[in-house]
Residue frames as a rotation matrix with the C-alpha (Angstrom) as fourth column:
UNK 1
0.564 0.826 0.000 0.00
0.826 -0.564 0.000 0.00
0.000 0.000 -1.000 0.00
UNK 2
0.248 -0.731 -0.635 2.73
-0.020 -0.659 0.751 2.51
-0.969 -0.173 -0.178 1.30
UNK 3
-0.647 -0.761 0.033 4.81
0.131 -0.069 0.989 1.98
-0.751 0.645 0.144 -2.04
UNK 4
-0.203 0.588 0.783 1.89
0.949 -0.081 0.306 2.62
0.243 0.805 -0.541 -4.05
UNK 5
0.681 0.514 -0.522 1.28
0.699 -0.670 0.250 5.58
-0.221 -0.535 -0.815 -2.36
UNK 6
0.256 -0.905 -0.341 4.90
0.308 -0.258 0.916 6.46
-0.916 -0.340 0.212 -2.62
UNK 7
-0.687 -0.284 0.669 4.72
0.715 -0.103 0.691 6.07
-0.127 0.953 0.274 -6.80
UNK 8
0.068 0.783 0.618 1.50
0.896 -0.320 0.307 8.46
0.439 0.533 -0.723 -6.83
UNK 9
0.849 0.141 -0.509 2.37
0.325 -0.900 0.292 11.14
-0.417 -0.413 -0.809 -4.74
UNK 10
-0.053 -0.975 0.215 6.07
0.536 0.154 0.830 11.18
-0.842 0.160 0.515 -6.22
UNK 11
-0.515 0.227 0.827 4.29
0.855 0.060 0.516 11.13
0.068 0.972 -0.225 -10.02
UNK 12
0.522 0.846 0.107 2.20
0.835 -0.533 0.138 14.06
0.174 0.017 -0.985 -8.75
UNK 13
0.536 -0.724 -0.434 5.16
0.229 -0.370 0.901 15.56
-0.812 -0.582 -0.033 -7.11
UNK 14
-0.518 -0.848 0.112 7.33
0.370 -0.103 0.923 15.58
-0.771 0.520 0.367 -9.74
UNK 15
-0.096 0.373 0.923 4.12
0.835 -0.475 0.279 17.19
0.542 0.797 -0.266 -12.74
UNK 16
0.804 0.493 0.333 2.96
0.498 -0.864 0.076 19.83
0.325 0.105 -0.940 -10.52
UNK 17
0.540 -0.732 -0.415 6.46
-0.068 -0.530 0.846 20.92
-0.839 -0.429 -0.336 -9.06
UNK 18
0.419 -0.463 0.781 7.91
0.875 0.437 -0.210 21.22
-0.244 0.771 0.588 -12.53
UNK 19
0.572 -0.161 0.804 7.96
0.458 -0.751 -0.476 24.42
0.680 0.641 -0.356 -13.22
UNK 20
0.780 -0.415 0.468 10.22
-0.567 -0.151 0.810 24.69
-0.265 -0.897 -0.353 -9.72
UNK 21
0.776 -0.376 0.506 11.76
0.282 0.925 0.255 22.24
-0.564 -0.055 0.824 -10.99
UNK 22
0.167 -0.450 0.878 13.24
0.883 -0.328 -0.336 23.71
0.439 0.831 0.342 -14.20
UNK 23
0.698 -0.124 0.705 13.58
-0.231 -0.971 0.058 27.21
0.678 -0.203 -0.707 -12.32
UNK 24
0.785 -0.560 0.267 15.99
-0.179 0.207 0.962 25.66
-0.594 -0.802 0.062 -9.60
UNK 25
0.367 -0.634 0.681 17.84
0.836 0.546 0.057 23.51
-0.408 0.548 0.730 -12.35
UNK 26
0.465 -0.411 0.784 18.33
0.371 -0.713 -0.594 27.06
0.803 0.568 -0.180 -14.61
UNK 27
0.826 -0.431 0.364 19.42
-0.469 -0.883 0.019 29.09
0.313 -0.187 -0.931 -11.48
UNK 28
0.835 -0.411 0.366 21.63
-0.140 0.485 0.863 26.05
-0.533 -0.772 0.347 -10.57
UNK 29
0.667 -0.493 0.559 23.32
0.695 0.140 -0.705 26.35
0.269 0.858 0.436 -14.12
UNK 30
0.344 -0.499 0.796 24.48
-0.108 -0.863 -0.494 30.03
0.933 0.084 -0.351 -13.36
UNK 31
0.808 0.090 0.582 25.52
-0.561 -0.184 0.807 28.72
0.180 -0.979 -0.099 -9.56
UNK 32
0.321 -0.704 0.634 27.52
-0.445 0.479 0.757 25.65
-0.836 -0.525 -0.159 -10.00
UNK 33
-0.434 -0.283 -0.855 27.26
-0.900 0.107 0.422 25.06
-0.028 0.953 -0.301 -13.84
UNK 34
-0.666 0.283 -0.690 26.04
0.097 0.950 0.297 21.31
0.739 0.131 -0.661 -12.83
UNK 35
-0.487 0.653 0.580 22.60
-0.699 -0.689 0.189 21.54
0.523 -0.313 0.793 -10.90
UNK 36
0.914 0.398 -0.081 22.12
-0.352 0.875 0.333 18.06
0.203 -0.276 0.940 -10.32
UNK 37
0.010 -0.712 0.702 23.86
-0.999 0.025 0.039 15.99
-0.045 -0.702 -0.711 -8.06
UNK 38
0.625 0.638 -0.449 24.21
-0.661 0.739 0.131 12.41
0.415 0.215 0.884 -8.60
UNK 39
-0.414 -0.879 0.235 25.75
-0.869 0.305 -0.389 10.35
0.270 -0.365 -0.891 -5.71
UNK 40
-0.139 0.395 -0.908 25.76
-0.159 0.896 0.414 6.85
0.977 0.202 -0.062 -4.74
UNK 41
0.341 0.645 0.683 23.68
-0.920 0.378 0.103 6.22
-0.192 -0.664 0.723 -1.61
UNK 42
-0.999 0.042 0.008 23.27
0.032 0.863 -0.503 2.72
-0.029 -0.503 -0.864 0.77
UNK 43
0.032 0.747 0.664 19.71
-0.986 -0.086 0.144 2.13
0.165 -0.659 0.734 0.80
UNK 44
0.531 0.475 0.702 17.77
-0.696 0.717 0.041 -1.56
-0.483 -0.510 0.711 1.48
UNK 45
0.862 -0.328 0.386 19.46
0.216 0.927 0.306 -4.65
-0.458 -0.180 0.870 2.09
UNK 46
0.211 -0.967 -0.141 22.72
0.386 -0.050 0.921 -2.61
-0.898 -0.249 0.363 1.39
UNK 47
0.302 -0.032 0.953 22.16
0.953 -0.005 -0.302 -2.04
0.015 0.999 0.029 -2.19
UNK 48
-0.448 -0.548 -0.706 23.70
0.488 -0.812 0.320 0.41
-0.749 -0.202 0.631 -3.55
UNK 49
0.254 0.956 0.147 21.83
0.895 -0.175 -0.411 3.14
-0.368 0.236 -0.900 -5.40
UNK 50
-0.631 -0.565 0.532 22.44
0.747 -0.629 0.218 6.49
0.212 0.534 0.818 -7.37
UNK 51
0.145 0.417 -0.897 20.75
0.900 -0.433 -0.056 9.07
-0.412 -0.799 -0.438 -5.38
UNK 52
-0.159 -0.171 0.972 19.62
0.546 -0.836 -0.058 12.50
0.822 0.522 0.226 -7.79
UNK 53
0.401 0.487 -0.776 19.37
0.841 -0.531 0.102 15.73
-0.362 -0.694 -0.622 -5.66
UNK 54
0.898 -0.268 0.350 19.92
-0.135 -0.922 -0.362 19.61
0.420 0.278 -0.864 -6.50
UNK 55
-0.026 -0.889 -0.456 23.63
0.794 0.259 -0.550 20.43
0.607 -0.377 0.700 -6.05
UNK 56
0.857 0.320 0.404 24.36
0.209 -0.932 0.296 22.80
0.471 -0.169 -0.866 -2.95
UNK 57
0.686 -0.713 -0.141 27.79
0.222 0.021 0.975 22.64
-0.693 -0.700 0.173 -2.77
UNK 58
-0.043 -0.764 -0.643 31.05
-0.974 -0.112 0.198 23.70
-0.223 0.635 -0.739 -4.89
UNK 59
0.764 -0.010 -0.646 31.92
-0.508 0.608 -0.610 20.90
0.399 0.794 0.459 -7.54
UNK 60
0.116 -0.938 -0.328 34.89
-0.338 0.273 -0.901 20.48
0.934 0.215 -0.285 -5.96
UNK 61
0.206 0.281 0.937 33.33
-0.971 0.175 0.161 19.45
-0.119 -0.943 0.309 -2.37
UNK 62
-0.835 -0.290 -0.468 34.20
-0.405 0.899 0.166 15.75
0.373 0.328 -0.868 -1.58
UNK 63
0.142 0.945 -0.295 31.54
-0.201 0.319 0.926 13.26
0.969 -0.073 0.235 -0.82
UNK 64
-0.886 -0.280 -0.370 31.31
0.256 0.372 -0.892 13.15
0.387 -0.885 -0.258 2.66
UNK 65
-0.006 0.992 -0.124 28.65
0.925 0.053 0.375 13.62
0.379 -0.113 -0.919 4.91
UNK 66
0.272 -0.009 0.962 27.71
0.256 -0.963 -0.081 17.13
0.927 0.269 -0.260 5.54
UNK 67
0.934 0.319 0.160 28.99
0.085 -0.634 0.769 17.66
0.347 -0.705 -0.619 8.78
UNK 68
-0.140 -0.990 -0.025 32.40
0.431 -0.084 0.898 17.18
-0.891 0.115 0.438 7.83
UNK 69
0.428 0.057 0.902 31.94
0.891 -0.194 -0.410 18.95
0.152 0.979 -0.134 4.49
UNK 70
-0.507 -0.433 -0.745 32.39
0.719 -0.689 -0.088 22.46
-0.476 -0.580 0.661 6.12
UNK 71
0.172 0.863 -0.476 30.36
0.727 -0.437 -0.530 25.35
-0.665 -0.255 -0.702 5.83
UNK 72
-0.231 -0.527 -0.818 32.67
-0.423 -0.703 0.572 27.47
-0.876 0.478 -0.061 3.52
UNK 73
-0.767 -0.235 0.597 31.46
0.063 0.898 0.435 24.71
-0.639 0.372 -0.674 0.77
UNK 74
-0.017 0.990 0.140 27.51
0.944 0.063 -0.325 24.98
-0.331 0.126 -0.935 0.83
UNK 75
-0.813 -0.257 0.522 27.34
0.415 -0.885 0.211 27.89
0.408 0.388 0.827 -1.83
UNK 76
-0.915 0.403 -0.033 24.90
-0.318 -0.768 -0.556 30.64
-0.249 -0.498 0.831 -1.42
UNK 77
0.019 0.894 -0.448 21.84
-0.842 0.257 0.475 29.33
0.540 0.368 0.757 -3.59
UNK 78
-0.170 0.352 -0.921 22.66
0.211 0.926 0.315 25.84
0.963 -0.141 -0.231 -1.96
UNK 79
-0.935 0.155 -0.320 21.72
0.314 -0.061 -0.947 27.57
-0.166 -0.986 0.008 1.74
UNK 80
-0.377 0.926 -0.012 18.70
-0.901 -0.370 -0.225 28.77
-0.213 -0.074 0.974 0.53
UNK 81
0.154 0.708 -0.689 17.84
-0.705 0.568 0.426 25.20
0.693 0.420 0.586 -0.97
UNK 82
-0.686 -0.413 -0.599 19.13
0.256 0.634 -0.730 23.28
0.681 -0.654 -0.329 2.05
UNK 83
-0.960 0.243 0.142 16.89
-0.263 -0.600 -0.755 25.62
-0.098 -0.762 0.640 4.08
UNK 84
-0.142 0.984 0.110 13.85
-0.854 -0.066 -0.517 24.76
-0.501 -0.167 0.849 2.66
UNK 85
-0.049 -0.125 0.991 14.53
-0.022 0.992 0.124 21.15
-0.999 -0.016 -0.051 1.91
UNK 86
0.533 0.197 -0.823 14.54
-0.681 -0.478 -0.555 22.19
-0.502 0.856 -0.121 -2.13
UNK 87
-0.189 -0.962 -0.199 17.31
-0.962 0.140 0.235 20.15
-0.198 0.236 -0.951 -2.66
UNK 88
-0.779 -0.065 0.624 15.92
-0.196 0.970 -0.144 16.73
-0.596 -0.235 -0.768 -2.29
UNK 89
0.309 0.925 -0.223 12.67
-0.680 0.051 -0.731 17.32
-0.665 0.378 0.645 -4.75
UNK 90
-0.160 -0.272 -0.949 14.89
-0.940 0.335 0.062 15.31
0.301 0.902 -0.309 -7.64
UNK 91
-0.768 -0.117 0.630 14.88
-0.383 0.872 -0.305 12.31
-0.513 -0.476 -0.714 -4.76
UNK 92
-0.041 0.859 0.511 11.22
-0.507 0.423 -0.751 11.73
-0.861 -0.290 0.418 -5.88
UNK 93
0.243 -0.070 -0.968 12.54
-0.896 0.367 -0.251 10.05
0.372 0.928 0.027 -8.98
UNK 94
-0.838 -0.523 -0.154 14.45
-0.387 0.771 -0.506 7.55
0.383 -0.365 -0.849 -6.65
UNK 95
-0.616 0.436 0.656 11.20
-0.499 0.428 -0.754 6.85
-0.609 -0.792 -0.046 -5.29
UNK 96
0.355 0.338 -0.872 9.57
-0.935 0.124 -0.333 6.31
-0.004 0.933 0.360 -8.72
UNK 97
-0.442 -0.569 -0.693 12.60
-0.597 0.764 -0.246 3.82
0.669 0.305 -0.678 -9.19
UNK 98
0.704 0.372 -0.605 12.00
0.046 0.826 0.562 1.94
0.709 -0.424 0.564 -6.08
UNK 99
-0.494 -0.853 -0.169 15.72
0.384 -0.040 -0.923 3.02
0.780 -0.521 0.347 -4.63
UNK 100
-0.901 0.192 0.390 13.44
-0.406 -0.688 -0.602 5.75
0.153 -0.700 0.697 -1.87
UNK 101
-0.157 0.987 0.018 10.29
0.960 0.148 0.239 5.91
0.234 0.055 -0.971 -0.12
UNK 102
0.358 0.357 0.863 9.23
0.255 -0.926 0.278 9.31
0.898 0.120 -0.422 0.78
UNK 103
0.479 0.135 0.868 9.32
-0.795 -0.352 0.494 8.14
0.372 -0.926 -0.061 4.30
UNK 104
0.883 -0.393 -0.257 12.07
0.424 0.902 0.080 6.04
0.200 -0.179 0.963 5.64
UNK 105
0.157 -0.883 -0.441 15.89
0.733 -0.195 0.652 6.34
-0.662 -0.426 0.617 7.28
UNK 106
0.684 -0.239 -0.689 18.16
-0.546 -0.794 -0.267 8.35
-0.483 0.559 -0.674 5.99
UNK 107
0.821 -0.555 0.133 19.89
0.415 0.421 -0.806 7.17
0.392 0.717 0.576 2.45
UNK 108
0.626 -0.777 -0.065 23.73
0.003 -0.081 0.997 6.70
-0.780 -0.624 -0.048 3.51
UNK 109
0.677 -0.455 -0.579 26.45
-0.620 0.072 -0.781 7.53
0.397 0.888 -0.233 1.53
UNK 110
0.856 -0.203 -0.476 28.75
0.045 0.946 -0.322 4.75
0.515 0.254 0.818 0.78
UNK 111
-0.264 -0.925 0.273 32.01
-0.402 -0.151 -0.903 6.17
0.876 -0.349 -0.332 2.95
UNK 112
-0.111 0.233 0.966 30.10
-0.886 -0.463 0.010 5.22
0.450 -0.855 0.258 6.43
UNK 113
-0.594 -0.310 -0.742 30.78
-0.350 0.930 -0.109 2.14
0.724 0.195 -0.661 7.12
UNK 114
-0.999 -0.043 0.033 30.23
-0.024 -0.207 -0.978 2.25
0.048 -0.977 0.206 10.40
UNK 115
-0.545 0.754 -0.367 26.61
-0.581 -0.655 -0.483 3.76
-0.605 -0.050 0.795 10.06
UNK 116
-0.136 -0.013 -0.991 26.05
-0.883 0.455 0.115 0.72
0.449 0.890 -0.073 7.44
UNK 117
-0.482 -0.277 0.831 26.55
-0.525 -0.669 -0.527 -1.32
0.702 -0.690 0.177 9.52
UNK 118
-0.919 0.337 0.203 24.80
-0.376 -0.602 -0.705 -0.38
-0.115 -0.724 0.680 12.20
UNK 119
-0.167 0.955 -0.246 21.50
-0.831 -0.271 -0.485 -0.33
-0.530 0.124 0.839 10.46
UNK 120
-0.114 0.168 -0.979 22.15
-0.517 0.832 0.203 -3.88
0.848 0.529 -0.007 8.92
UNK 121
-0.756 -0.408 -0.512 22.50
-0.028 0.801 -0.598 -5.44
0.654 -0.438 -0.617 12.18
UNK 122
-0.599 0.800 0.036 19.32
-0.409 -0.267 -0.872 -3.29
-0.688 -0.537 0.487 13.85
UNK 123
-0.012 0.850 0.526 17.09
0.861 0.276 -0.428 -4.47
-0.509 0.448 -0.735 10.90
UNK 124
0.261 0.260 -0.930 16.88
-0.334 -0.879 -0.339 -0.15
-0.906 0.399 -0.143 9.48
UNK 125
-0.682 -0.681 -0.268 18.79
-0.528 0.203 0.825 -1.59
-0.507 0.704 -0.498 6.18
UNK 126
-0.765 0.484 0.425 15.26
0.442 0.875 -0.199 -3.57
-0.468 0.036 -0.883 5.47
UNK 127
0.758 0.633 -0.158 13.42
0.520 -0.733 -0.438 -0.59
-0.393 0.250 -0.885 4.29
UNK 128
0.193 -0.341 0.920 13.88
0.823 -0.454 -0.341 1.72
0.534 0.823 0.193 1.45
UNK 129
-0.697 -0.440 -0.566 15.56
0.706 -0.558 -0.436 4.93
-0.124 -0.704 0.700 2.74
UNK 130
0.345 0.738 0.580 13.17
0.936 -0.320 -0.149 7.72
0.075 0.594 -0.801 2.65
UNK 131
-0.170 -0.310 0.936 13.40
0.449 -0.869 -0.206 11.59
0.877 0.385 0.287 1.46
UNK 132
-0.168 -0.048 0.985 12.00
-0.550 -0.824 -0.134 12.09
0.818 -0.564 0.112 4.97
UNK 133
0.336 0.456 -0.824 11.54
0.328 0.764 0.556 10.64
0.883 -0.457 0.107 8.08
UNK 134
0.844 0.430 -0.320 11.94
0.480 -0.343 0.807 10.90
0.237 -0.835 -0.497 11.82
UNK 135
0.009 -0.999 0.038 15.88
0.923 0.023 0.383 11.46
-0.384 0.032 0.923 11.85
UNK 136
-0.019 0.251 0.968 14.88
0.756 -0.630 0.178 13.93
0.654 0.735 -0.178 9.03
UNK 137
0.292 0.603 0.742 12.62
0.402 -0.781 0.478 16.37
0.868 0.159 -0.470 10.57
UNK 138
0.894 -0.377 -0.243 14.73
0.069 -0.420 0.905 16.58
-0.443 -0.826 -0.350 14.23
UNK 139
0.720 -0.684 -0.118 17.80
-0.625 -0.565 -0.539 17.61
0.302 0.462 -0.834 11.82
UNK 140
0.113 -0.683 0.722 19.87
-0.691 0.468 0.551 14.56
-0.714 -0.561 -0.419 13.48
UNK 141
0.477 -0.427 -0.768 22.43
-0.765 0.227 -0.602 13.06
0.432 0.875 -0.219 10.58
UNK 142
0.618 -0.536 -0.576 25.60
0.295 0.836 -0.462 10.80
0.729 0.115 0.675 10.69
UNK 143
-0.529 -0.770 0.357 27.25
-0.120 -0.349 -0.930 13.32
0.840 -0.534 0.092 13.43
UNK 144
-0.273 0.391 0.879 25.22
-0.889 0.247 -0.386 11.80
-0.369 -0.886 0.280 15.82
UNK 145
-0.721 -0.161 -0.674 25.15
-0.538 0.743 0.398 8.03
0.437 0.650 -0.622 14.70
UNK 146
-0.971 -0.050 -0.234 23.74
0.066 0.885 -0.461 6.45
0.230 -0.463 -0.856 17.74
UNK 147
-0.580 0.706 -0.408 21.10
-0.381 -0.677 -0.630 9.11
-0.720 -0.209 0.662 18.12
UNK 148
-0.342 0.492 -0.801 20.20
-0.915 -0.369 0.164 8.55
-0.215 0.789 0.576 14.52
UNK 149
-0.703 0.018 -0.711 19.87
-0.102 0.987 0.126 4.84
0.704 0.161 -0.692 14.73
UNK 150
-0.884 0.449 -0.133 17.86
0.374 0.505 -0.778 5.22
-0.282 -0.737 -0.614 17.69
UNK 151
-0.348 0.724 -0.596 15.10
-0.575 -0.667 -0.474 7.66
-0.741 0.178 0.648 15.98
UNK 152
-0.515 0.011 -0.857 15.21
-0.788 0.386 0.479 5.08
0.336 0.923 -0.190 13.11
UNK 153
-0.852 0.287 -0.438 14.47
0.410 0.886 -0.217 2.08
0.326 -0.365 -0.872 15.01
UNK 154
-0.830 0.529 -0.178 11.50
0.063 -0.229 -0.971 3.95
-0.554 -0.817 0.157 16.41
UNK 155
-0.134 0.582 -0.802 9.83
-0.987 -0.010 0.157 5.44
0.083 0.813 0.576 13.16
UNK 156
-0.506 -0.001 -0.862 10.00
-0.765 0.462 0.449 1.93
0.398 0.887 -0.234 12.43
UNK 157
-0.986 0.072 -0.152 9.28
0.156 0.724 -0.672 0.03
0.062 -0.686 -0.725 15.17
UNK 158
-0.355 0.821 -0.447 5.59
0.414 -0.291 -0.863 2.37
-0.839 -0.491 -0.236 15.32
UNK 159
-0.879 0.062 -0.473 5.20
-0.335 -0.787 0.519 2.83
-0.340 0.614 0.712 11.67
UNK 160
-0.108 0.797 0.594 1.89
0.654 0.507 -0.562 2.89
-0.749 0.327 -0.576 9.75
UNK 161
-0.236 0.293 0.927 -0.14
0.929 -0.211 0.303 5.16
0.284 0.932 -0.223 7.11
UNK 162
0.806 0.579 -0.122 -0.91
0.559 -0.678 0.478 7.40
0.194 -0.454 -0.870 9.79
UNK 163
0.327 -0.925 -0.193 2.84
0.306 -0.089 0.948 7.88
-0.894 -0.369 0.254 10.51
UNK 164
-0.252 -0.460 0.852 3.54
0.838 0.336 0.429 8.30
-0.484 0.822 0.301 6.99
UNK 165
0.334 0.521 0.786 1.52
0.700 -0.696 0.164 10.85
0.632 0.495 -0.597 6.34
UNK 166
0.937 0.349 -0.007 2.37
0.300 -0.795 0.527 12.89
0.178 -0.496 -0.850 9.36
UNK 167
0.020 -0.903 0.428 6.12
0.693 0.321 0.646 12.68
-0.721 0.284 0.632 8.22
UNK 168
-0.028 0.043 0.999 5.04
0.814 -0.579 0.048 14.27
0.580 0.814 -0.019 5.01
UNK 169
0.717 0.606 0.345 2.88
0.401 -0.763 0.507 16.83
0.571 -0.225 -0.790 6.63
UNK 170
0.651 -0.562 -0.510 6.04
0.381 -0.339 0.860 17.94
-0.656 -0.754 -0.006 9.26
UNK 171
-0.585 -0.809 0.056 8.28
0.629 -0.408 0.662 18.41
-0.512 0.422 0.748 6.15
UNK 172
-0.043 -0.081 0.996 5.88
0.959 -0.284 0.019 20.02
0.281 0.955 0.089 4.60
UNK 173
0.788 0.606 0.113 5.10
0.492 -0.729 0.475 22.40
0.371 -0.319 -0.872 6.78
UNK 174
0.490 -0.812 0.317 9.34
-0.541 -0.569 -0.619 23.05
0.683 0.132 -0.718 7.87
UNK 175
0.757 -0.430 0.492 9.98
-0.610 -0.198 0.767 21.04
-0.232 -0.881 -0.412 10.41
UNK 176
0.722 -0.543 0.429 13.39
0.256 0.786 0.563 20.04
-0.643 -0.296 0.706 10.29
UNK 177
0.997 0.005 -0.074 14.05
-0.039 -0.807 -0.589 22.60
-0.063 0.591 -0.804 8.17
UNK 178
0.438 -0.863 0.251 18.08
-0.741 -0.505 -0.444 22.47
0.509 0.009 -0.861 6.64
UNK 179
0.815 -0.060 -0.577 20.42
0.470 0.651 0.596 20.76
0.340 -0.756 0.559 8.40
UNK 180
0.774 -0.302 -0.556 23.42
0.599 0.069 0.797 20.36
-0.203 -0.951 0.235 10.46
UNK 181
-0.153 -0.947 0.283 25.62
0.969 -0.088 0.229 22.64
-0.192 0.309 0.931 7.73
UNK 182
0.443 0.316 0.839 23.50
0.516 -0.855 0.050 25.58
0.733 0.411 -0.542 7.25
């Protein structure tokens, strides 16, 4: 049910936010020249996965996770799209694929071993990562591992349709707004 849910709101997501779309992507031309980001992500049962998202960093930024990236990095247009979670609208393609769900951990990038893991041995690695979720909206990343594993295991442990929705409804409305680099 969820993952049907996940391809129609995505498919809806991605017609009526077009014309955002293509306005981010142009001012992202004259920001970083490359507007899209396209890194490989951990999501379910380890798989690895190619994770689109607006860029909001210098080209020349290494992949790491943003709280070692460093704040001198995240250009100006990418603080305004970090701020208001812009950055992640391309995700709903990954969810299209099947790599995302809207609602689910955070997608790891492939350097964290550690954080990998982790979330294989708790069970969190069993579910598709999503574009939001509880981890998400209290702004708590990979610089707080144990934290974030423990918000994960919860979402999950008490998820449903009702949960799912009120996930959306928190990002949409800001909470969690940006994260630990802005």
């Amino acid at each position: 049910m969820i993952r049907f849910i996940d391809i129609v709101l995505s498919f809806l997501g991605l017609v009526v936010l077009l014309p955002l779309l293509v306005l981010i992507y142009i001012l992202g031309l004259f920001d970083t020249g490359k507007p899209l980001l396209f890194q490989p992500r951990v999501g379910k049962y380890k798989k690895t996965f190619i994770l689109v998202k607006f860029r909001t960093m210098k080209i020349s930024t290494k992949s790491l996770p943003s709280h070692l990236v460093g704040r001198e990095n995240v250009t100006k247009f990418g603080r305004l799209l970090r701020k208001f979670k812009l950055d992640e609208l391309p995700q709903l393609w990954n969810v299209i694929k099947g790599d995302m769900s809207i609602v689910g951990p955070r997608p790891i990038i492939e350097q964290e071993f550690k954080v990998i893991e982790n979330r294989f041995k708790h069970g969190v690695s069993n579910v598709c990562p999503g574009i939001t979720g509880l981890a998400q909206i209290k702004r708590i990343g990979t610089e707080s591992p144990d934290y974030q594993l423990e918000l994960e295991l919860k979402m999950l442990e008490n998820f449903n349709i009702k949960r799912y929705f009120y996930f959306i409804i928190k990002t949409i409305l800001g909470k969690g707004r940006g994260d630990c680099i802005n």
